[in-house]
N, CA, C and O atoms as a GROMACS GRO file, in nm:
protein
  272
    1UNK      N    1  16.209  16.174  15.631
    1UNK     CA    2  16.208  16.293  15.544
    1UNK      C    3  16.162  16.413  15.625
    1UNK      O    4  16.065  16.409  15.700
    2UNK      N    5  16.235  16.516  15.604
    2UNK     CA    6  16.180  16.644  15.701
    2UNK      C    7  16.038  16.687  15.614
    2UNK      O    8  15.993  16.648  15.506
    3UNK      N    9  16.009  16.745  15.673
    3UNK     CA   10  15.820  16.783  15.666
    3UNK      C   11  15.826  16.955  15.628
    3UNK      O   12  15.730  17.012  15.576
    4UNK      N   13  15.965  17.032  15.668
    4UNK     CA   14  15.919  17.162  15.666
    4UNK      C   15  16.011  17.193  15.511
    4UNK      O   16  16.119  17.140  15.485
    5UNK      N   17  15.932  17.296  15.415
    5UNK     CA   18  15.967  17.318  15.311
    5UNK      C   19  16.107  17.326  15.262
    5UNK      O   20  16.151  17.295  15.151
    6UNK      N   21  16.195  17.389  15.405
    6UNK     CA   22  16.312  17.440  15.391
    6UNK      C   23  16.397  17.291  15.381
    6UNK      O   24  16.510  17.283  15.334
    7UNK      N   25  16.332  17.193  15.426
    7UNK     CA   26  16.423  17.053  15.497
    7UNK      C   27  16.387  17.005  15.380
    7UNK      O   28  16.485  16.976  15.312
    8UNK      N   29  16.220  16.973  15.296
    8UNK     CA   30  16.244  16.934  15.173
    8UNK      C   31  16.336  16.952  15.061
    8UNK      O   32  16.376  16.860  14.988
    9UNK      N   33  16.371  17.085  15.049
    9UNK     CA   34  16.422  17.164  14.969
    9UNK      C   35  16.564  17.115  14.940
    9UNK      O   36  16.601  17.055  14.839
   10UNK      N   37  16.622  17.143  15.025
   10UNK     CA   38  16.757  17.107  15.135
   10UNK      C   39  16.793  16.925  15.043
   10UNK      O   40  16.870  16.883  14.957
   11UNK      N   41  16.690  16.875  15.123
   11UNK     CA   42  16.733  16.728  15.075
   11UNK      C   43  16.709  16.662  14.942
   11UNK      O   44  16.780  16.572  14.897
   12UNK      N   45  16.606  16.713  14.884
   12UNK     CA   46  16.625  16.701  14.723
   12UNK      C   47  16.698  16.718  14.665
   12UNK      O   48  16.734  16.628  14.588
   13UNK      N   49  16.767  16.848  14.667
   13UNK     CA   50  16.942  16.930  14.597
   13UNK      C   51  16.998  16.847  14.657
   13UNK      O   52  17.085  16.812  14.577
   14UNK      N   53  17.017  16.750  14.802
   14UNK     CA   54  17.169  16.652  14.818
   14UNK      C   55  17.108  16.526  14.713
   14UNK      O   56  17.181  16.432  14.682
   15UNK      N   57  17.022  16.531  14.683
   15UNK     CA   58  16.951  16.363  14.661
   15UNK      C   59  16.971  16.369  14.498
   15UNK      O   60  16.964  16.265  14.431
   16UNK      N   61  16.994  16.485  14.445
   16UNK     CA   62  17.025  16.529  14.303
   16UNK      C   63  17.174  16.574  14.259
   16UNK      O   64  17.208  16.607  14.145
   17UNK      N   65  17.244  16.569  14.359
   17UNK     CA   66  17.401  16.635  14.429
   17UNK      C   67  17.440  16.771  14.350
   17UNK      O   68  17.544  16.793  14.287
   18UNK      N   69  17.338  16.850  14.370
   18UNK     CA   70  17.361  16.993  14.353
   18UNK      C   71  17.378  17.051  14.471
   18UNK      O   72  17.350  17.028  14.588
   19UNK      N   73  17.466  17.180  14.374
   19UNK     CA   74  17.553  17.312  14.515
   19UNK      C   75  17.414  17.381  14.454
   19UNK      O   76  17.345  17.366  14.353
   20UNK      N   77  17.412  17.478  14.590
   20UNK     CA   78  17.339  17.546  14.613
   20UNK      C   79  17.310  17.635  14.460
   20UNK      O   80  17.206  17.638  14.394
   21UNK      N   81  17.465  17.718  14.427
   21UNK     CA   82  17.444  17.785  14.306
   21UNK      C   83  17.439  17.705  14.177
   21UNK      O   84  17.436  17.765  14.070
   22UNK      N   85  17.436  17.548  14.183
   22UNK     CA   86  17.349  17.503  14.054
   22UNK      C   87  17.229  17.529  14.096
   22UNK      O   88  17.204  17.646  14.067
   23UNK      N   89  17.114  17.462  14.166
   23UNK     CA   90  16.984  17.489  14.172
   23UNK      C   91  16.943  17.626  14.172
   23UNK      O   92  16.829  17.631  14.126
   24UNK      N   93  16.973  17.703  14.193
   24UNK     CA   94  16.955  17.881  14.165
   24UNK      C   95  16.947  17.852  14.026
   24UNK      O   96  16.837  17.867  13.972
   25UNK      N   97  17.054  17.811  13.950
   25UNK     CA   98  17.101  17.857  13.826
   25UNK      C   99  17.006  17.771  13.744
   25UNK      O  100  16.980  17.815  13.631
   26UNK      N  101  16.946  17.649  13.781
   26UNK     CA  102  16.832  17.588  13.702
   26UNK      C  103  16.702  17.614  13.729
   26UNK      O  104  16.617  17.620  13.640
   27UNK      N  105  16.677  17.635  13.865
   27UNK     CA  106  16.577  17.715  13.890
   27UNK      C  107  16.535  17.853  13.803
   27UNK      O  108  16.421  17.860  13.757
   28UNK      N  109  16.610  17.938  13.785
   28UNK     CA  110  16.593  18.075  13.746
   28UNK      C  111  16.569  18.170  13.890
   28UNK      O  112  16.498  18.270  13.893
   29UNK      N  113  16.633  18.123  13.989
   29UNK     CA  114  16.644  18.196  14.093
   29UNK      C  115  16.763  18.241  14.136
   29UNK      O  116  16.852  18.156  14.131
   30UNK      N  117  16.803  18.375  14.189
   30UNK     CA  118  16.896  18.417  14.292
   30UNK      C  119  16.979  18.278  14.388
   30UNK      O  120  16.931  18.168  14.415
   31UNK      N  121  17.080  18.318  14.415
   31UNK     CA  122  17.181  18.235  14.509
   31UNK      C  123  17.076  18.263  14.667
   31UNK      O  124  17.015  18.176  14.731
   32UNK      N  125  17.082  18.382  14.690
   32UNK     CA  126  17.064  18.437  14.818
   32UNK      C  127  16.906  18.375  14.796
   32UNK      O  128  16.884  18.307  14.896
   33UNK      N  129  16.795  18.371  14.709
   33UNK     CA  130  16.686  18.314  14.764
   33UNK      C  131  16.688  18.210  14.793
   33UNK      O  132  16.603  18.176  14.876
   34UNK      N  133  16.811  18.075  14.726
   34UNK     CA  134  16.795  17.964  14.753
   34UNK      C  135  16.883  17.937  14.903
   34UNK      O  136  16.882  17.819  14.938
   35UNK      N  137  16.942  18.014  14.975
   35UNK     CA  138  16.995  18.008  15.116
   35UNK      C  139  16.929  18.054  15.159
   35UNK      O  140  16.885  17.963  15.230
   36UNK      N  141  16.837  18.187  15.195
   36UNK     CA  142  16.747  18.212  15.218
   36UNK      C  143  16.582  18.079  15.220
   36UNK      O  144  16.486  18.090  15.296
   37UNK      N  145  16.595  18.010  15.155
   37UNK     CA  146  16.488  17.921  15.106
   37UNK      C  147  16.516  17.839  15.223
   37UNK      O  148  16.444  17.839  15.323
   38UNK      N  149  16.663  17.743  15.202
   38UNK     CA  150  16.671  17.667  15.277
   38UNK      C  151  16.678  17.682  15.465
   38UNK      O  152  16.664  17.609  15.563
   39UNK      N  153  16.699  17.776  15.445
   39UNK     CA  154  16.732  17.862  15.608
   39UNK      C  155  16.616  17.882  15.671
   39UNK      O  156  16.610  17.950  15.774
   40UNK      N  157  16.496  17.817  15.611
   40UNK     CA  158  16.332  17.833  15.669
   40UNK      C  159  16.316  18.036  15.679
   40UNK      O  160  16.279  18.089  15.783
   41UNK      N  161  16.349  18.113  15.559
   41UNK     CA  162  16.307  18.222  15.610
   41UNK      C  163  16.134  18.226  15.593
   41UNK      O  164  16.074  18.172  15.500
   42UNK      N  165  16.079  18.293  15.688
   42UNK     CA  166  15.905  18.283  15.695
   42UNK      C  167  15.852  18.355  15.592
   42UNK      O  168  15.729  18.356  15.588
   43UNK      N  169  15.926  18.433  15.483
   43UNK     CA  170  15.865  18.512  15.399
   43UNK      C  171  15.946  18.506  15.270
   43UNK      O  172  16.066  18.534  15.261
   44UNK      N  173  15.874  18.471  15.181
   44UNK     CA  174  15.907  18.410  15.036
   44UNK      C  175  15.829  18.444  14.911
   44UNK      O  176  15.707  18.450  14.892
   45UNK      N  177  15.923  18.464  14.837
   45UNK     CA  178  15.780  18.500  14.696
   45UNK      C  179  15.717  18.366  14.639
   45UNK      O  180  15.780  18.326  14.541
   46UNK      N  181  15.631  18.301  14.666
   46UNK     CA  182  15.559  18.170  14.639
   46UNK      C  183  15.580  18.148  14.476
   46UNK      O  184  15.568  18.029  14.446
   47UNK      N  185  15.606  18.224  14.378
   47UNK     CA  186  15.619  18.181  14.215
   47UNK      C  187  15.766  18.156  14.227
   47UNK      O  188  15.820  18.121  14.122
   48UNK      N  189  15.838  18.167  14.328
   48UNK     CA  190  16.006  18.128  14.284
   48UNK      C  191  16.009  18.020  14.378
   48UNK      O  192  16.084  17.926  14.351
   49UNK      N  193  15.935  18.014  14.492
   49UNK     CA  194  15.933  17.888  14.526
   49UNK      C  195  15.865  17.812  14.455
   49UNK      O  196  15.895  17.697  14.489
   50UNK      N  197  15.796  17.810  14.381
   50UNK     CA  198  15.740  17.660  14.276
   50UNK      C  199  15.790  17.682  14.168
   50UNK      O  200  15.722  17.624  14.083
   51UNK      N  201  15.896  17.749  14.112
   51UNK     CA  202  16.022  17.768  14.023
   51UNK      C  203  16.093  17.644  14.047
   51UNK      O  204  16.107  17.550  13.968
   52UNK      N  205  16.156  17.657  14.219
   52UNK     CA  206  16.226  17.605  14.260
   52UNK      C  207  16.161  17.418  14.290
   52UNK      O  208  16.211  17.306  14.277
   53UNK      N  209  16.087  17.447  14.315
   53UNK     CA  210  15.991  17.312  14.379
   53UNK      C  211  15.924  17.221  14.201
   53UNK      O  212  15.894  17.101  14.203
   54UNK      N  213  15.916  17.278  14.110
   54UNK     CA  214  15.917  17.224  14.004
   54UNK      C  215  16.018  17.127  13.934
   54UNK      O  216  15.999  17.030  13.861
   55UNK      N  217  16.144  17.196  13.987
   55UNK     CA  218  16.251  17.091  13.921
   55UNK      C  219  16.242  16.958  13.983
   55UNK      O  220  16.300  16.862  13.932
   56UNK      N  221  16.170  16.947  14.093
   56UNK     CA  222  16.178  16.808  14.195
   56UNK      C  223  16.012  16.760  14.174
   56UNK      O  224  15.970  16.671  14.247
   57UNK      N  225  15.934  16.816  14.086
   57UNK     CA  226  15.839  16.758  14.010
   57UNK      C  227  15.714  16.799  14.115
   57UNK      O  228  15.618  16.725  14.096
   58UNK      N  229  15.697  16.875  14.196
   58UNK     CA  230  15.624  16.911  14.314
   58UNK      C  231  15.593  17.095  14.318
   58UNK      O  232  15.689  17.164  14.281
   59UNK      N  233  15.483  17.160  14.355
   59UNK     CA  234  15.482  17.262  14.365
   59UNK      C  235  15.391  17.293  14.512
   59UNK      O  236  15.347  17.194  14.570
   60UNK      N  237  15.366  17.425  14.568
   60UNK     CA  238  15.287  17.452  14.655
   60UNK      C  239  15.120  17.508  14.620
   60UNK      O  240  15.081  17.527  14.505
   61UNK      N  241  15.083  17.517  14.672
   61UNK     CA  242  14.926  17.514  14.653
   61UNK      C  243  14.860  17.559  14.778
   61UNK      O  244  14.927  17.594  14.875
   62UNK      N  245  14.682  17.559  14.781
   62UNK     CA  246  14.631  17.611  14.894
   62UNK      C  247  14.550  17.452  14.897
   62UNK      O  248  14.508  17.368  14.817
   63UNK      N  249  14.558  17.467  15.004
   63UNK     CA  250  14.471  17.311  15.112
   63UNK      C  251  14.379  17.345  15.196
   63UNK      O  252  14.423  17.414  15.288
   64UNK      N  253  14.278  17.325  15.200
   64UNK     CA  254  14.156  17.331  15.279
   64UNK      C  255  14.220  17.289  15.407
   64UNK      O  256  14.320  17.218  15.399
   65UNK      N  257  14.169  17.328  15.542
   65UNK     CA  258  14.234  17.348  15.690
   65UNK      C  259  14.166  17.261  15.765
   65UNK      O  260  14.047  17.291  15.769
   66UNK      N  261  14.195  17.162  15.827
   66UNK     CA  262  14.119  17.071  15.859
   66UNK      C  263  14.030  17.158  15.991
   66UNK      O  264  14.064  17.262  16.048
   67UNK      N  265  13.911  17.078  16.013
   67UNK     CA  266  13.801  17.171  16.138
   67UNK      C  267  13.870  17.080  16.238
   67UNK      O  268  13.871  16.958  16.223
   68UNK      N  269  13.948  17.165  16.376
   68UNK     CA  270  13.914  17.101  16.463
   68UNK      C  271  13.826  17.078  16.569
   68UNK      O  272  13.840  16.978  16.639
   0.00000   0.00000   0.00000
């Protein structure tokens, strides 16, 4: 399983066999944020990504940073 948000993202919608513009369209998001999403862009509005990350039962959050 890929590890980076964009690769999660990506493989849930094949694992559910949605086009890009269904998951927009159940999400409540834009086409262009969800290519944008998957395309690893580095800057994102975090409430449409857990829009998006909700339908797959998962959202983002803050995590304490491990000390190295």
């Amino acid at each position: 399983m890929n590890t980076s948000l964009a690769g999660f993202i990506k493989e849930k919608r094949k694992q559910l066999g949605l086009t890009q513009p269904e998951l927009a369209e159940r999400a409540g998001v834009g086409l262009r944020f969800i290519r944008e999403l998957e395309k690893g862009k580095q800057s994102v509005r975090l409430d449409k990504v857990n829009q998006v990350l909700a339908l797959f039962g998962s959202e983002i959050g803050v995590i304490k940073k491990l000390e190295e």
